[in-house]
C-alpha positions as CSV (number, residue, x, y, z in Angstrom):
1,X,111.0,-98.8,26.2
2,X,114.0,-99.9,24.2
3,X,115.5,-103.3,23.7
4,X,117.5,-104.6,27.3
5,X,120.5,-105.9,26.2
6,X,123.0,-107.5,28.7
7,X,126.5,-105.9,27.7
8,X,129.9,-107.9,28.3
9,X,133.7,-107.0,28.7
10,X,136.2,-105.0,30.9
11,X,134.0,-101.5,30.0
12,X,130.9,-102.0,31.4
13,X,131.6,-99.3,34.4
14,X,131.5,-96.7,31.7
15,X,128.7,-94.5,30.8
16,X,130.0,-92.6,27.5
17,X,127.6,-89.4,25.7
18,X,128.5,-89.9,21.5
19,X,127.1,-86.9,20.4
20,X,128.9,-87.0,16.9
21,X,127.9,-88.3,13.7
22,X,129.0,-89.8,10.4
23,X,132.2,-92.2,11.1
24,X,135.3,-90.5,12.8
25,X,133.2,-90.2,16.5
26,X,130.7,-93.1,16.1
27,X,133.6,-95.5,15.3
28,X,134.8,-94.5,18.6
29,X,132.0,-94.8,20.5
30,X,131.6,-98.4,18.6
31,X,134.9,-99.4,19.9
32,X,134.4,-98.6,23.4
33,X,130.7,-100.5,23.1
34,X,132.4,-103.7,21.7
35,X,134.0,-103.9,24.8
36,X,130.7,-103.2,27.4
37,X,130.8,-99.7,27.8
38,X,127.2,-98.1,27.9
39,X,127.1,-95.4,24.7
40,X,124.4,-93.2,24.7
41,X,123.9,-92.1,21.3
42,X,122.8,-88.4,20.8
43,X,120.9,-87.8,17.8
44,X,118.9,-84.8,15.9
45,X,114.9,-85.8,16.4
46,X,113.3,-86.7,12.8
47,X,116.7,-87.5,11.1
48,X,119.5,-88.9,12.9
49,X,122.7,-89.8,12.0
50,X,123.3,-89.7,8.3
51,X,124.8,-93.0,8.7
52,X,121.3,-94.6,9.0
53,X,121.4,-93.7,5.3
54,X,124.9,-94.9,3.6
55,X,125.9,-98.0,2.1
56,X,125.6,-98.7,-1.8
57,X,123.4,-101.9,-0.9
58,X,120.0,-100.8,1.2
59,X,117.6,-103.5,1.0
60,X,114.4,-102.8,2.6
61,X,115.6,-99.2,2.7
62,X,117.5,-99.5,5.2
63,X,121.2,-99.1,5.3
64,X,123.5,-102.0,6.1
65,X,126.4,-99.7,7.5
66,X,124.4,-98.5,10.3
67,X,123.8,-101.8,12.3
68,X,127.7,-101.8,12.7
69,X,129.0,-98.7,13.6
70,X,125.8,-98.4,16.2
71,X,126.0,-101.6,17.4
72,X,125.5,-102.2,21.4
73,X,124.5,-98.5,21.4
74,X,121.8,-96.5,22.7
75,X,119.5,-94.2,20.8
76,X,118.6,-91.2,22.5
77,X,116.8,-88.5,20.2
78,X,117.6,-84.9,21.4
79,X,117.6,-81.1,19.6
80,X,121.3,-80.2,20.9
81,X,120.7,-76.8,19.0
82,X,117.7,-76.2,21.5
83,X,118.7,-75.0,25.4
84,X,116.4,-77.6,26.8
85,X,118.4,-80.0,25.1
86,X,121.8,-78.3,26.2
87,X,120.6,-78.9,30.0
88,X,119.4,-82.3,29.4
89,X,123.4,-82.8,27.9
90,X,125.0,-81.2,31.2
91,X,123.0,-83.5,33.3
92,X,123.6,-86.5,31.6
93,X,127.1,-85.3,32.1
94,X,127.0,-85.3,35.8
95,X,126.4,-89.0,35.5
96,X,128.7,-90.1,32.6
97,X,132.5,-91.1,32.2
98,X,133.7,-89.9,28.7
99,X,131.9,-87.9,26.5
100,X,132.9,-88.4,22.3
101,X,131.9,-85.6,20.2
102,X,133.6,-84.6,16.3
103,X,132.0,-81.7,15.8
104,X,133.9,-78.4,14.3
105,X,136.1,-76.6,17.0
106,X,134.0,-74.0,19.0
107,X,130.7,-75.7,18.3
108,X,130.4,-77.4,21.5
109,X,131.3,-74.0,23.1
110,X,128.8,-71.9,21.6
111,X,126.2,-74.7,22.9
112,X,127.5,-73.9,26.3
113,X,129.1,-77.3,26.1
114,X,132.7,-76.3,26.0
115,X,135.0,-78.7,28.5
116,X,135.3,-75.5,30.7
117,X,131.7,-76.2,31.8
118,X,131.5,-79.6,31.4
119,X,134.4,-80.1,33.7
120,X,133.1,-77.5,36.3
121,X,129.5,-79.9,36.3
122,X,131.7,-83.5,36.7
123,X,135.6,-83.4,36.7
124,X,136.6,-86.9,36.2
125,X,135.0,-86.0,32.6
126,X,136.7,-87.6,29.8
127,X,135.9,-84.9,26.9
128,X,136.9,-87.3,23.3
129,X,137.2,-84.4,20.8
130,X,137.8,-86.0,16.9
131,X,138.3,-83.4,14.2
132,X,140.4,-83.4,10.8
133,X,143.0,-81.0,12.2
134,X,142.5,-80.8,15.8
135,X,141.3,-78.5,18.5
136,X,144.7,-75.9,17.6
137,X,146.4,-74.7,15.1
138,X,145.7,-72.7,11.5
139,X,143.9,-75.1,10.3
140,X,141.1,-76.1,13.5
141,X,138.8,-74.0,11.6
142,X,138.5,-75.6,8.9
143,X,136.4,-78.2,7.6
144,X,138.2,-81.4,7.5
145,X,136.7,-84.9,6.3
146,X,138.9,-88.0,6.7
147,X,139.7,-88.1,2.9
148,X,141.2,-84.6,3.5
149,X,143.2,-86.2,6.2
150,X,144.5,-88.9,4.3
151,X,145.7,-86.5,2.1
152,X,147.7,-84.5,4.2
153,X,149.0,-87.2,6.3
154,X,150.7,-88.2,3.6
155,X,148.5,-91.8,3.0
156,X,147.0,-90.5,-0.5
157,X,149.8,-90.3,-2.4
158,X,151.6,-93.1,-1.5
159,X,148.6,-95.6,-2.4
160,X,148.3,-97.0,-5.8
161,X,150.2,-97.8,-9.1
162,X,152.8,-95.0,-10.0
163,X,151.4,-94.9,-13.4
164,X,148.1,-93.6,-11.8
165,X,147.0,-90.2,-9.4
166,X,147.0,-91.1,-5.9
167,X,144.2,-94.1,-4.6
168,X,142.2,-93.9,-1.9
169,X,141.9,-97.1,0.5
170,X,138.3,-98.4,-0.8
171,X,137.3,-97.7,3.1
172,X,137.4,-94.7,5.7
173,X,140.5,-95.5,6.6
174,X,141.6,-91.7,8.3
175,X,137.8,-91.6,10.1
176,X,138.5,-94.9,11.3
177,X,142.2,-94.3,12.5
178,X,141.3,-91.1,14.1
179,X,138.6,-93.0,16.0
180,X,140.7,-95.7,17.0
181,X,143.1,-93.1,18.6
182,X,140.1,-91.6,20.1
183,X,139.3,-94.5,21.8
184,X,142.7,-95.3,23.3
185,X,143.0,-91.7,24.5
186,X,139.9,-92.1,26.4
187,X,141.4,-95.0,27.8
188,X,144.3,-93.9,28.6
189,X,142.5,-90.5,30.3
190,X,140.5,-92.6,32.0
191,X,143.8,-94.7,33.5
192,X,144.9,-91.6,34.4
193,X,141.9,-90.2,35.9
194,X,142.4,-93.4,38.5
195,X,145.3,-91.7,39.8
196,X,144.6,-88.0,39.4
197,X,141.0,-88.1,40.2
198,X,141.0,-86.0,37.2
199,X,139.5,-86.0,33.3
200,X,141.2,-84.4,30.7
201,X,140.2,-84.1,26.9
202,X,141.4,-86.4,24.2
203,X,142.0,-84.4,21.2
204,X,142.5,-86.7,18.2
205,X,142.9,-85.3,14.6
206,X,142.5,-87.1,11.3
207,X,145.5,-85.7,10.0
208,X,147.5,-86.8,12.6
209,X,146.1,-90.1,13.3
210,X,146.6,-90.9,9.7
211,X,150.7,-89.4,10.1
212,X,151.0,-91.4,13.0
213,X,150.6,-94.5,10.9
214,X,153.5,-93.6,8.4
215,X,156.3,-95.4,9.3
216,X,159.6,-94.0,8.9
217,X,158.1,-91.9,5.4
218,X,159.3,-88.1,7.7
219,X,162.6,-89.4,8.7
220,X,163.6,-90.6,5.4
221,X,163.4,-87.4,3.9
222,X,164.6,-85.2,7.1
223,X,167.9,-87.4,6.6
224,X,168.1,-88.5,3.1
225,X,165.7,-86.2,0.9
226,X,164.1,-89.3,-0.1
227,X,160.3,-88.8,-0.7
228,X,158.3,-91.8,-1.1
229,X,156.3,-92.9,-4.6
230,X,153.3,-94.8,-4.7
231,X,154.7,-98.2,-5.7
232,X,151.6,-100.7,-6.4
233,X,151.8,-104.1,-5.2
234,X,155.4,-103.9,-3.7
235,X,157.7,-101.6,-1.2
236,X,161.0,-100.7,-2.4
237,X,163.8,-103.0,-2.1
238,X,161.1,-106.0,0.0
239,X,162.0,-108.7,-2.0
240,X,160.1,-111.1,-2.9
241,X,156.8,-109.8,-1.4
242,X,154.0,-109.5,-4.5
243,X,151.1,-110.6,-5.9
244,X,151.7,-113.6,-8.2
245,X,149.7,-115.1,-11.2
246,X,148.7,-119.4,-10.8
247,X,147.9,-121.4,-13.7
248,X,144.3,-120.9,-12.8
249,X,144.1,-117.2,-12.8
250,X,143.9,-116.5,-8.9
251,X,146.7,-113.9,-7.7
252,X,148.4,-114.8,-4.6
253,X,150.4,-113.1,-2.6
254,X,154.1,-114.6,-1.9
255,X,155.7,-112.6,1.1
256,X,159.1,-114.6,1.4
257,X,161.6,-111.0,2.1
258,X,163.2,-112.6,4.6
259,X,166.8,-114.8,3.4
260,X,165.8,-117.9,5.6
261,X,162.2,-117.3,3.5
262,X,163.6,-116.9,0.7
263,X,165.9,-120.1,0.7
264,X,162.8,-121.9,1.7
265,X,161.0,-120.3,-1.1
266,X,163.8,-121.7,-4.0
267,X,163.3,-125.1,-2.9
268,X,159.8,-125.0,-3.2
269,X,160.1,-123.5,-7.0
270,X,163.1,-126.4,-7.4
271,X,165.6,-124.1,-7.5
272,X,167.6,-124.0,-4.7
273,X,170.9,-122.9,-6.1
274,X,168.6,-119.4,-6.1
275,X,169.4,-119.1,-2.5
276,X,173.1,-118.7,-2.8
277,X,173.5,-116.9,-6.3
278,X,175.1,-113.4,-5.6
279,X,172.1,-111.8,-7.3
280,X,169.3,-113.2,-4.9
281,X,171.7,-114.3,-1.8
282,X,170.3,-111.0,1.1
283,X,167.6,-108.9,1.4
284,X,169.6,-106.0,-0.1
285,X,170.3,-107.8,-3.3
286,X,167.4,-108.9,-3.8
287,X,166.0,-105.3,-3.3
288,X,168.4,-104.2,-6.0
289,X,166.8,-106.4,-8.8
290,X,163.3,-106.8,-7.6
291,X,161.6,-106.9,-10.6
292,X,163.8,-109.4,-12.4
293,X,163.4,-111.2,-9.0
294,X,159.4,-110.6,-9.3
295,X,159.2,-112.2,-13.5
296,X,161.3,-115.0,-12.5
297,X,159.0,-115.9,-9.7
298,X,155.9,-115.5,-12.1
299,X,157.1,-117.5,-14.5
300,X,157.0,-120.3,-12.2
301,X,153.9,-119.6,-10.2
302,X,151.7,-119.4,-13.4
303,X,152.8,-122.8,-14.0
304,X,151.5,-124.1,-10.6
305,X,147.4,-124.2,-10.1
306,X,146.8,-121.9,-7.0
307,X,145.3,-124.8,-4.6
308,X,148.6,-126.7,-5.5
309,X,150.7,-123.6,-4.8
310,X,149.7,-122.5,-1.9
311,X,150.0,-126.3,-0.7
312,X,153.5,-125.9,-1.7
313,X,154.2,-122.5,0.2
314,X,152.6,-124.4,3.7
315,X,154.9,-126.9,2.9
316,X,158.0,-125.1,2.8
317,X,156.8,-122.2,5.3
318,X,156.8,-119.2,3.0
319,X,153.9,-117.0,4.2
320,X,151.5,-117.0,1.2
321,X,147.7,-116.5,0.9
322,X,144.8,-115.3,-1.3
323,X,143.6,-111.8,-1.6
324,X,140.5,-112.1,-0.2
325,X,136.8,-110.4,-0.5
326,X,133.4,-111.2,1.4
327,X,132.5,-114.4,-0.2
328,X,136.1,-115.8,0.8
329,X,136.1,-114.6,4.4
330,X,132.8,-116.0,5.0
331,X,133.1,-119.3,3.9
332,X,137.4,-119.5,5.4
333,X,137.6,-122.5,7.6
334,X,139.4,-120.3,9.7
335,X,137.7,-117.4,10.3
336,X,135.0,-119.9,11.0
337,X,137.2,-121.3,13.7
338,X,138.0,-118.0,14.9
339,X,134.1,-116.0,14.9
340,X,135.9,-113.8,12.9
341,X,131.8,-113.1,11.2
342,X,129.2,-113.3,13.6
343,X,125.4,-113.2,13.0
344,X,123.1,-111.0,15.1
345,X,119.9,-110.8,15.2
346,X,117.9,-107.6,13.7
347,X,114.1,-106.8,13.4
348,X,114.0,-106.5,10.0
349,X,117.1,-108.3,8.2
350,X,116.4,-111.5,10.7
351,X,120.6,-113.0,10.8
352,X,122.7,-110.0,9.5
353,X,126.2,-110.8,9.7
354,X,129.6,-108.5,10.6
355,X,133.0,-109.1,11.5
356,X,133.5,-109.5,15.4
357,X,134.8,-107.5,17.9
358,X,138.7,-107.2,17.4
359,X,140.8,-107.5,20.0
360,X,140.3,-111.0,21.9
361,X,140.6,-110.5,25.8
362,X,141.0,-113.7,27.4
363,X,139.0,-113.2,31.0
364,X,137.0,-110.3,29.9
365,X,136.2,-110.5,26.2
366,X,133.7,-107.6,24.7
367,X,130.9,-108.6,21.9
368,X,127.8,-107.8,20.2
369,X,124.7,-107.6,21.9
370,X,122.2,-105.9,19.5
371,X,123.0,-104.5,15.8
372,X,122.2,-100.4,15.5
373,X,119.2,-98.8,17.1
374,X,116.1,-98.0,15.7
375,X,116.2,-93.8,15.8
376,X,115.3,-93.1,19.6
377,X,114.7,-96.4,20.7
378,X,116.4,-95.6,24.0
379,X,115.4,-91.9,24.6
380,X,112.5,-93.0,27.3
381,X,114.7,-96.0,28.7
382,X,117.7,-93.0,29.0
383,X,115.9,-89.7,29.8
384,X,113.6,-91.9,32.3
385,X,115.8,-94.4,34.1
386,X,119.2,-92.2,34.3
387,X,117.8,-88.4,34.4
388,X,114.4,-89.3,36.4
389,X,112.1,-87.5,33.9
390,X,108.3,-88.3,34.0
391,X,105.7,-89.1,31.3
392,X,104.6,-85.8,31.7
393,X,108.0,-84.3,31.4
394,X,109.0,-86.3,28.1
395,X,105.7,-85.4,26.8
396,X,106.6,-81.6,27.1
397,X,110.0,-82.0,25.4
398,X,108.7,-84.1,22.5
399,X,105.6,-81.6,22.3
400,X,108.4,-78.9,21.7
401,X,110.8,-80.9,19.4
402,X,113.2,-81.3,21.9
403,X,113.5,-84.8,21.6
């Protein structure tokens, strides 16, 4: 039997089926866990997710990536490729709420899976269906990871310096966006199932999750013909908002756009008369001569020990901060104030820490009950307690590679 965990938040009325892998569903089905609902993960007998084996660091052999995006989840081994396994999927259906799978279009349909049936067997069904160009279209064929999506969303080639080829983000960004979208259309469907009594499917595409996110970058060209370059540290005509050198060597970053900011900003550097030469005087003259704006501003900060200067910034309230990495976040007084990084408990790591759940709910707060699954863990627990099926019954199944 697997580990009985007591889960919190405004989701624990939901039973959701994750039945996809790698990041773009599983993100999904972490969010709506975070927050108490009861995820059933779905996973191939023997192997599992692949996620149980990324992550540069694996101490032990064990990958530190999967006690994230599995937390508060259940394990559930089961052969979805088998028709035994296809059953035991429909009548896990009858007694679930939202269903995540990012598998290619049509696979779910030639399992017999297809929302058409699933819908016929429970229809307040929530199907969540994640794919890098949707469930439509030219492209639903294709294969699509979520770098392919950041491409075509447009994020890829407006990250990094202009003197380089397009960045990527140093995480998962499109997986993670199209999963977050996931997870508020499920929402949403299920909202809407309260008054129409009725599921629908959430059909949430990398490349679209990832456009969704791009600001004004599509009317800007519809109206002007402008098309966005990757820019570095800065946006176009924000000034001053950069990353500037201290005495020490530490970069901090100086956001003080704003004129009010900005005047605020002069005194602190002892030059106020900054504030009302023509040059510097509104936002759009300052984005005219950013970086003469941006070297007069590092020639003062690299004068100024970091510590000192950011004192100085609180000070005069200009927003201001370091650029931060893991050893800085976990030792920040505030994300200590905050449980911003939490410790839970694991078998074989003992305390393994990760950020928190993200947002705060006031009355009926989500959090983290158990770290990812061992591979199964919960497939007697599941099969037994929800489906009804004996010793003898699981015995069979295992017998025959089903689960």
């Amino acid at each position: 039997m697997g580990q009985v965990a007591k889960r919190q938040g405004p989701l624990t009325d939901l039973r959701v089926i994750e039945m996809g892998q790698l990041l773009a569903g599983p993100f999904c089905g972490q969010l709506l866990a975070d927050f108490g609902a009861e995820v059933i993960k779905l996973e191939q007998p023997g192997s599992g997710d692949p996620m149980r084996e990324w992550g540069r660091e694996k101490p032990h052999g064990k990958s530190l990536w999967w006690p994230v995006v599995a937390r508060n989840k259940k394990s559930v081994t089961l052969n979805l490729r088998e028709k035994q396994a296809q059953q035991i999927v429909r009548d896990l259906v009858a007694k679930s709420d939202i269903l995540i799978e990012n598998f290619r279009p049509g696979t779910m349909e030639r399992w017999g899976l297809g929302y058409d049936v699933l819908s016929q067997i429970n229809p307040k069904l929530v199907m969540v269906r994640v794919t890098g160009f949707g469930q439509s279209g030219p492209y639903s064929s294709q294969a699509g990871y979520g770098s392919i999506g950041e491409a075509m969303g447009g994020l890829r080639y407006v990250v990094g310096d202009p003197s380089t080829a397009p960045s990527r983000m140093g995480i998962s960004i499109g997986d993670s966006l199209a999963a977050t979208y996931a997870a508020l259309g499920a929402l949403m469907a299920v909202h809407a199932r309260e008054r129409t009594g009725r599921g629908q499917v959430v059909d949430s595409a990398i490349y679209e999750a990832v456009l969704a996110m791009m600001e004004s970058l599509v009317t800007e060209y519809d109206q002007t013909g402008y098309v966005r370059e990757r820019t570095g540290p800065i946006l176009p005509n924000v000034a001053p908002s950069n990353v500037y050198p201290a005495s020490d060597g530490q970069m901090i970053l100086i956001a003080a756009n704003q004129d009010t900011v900005f005047k605020r900003l002069a005194e602190a550097m002892g030059r106020p008369e900054l504030a009302t030469d023509p040059r510097y005087a509104t936002h759009s003259a300052r984005g005219a001569v950013q970086q003469e704006l941006d070297d007069l501003i590092s020639d003062w900060t690299r004068t100024v020990e970091s510590g000192l200067l950011l004192d100085l910034m609180e000070k005069h309230g200009v927003p201001a901060g370091r650029i931060y990495r893991a050893p800085e976040m976990m030792e920040d007084p505030h994300f200590k104030a905050r449980q911003n990084i939490i410790k839970v408990a694991h078998p074989i790591f003992g305390k393994l820490a990760m950020q928190n759940v993200a947002p705060r709910l006031s009355d009926t707060p989500g959090g983290v009950v158990h770290p990812g699954p061992e591979l199964g863990e919960h497939t007697v627990e599941v099969l037994g307690g929800i489906l009804g099926l004996g010793e003898d019954r699981l015995a069979d199944l295992k017998a025959a590679g089903i689960i």
